[in-house]
C-alpha positions in Angstrom: 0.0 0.0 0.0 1.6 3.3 -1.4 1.9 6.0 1.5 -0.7 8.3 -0.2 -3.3 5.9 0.3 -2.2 5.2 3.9 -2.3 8.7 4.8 -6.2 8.8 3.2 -6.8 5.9 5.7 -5.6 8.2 8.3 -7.3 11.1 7.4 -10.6 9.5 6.8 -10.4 7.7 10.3 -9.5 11.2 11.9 -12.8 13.1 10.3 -15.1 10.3 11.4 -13.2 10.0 15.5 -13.8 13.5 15.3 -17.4 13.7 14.3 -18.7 10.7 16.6 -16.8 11.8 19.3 -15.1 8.5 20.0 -12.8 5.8 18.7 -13.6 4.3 16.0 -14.4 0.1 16.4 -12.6 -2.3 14.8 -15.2 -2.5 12.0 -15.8 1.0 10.9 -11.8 1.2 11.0 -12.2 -1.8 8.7 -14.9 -0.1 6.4 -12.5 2.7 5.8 -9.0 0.8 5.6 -10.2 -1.8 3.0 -10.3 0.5 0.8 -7.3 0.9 -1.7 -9.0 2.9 -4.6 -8.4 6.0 -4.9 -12.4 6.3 -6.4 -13.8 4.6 -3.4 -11.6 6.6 -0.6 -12.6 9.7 -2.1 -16.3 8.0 -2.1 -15.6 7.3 1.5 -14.8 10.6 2.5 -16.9 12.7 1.0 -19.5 10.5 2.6 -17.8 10.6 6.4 -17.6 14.9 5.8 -21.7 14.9 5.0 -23.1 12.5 7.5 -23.1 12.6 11.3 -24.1 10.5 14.0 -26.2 7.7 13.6 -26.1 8.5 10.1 -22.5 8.3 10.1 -22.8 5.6 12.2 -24.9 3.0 10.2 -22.9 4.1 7.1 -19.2 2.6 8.6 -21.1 -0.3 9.6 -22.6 -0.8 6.6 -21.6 -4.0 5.5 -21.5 -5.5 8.9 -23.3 -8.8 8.3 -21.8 -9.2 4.7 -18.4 -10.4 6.0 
């Protein structure tokens, strides 16, 4: 994994602790750190920056269940 996707990771994981208020669990860090493509980070975090939450919630825990 290339260091600009590593430091999307990080900042993607930072905007969501700071809008919930707390650390993240281990599957919303999992939502976010699956994620290699640069399309589907920026998906990501355009989504973390609008929602809050529950909203936010629900959405990093989206495919709990699917696993």
């Amino acid at each position: 994994m290339d260091k600009l996707t590593k430091n999307w990771h990080k900042a993607i994981t930072t905007e969501a602790k700071d809008k919930l208020g707390r650390s993240l669990t281990e599957t919303e860090i999992n939502f976010i750190s699956s994620r290699e493509g640069y399309i589907a980070l920026e998906a990501i975090e355009d989504t973390v920056k609008s929602l809050s939450g529950s909203e936010l919630v629900n959405y990093l825990n989206s495919e709990r269940g699917s696993e």
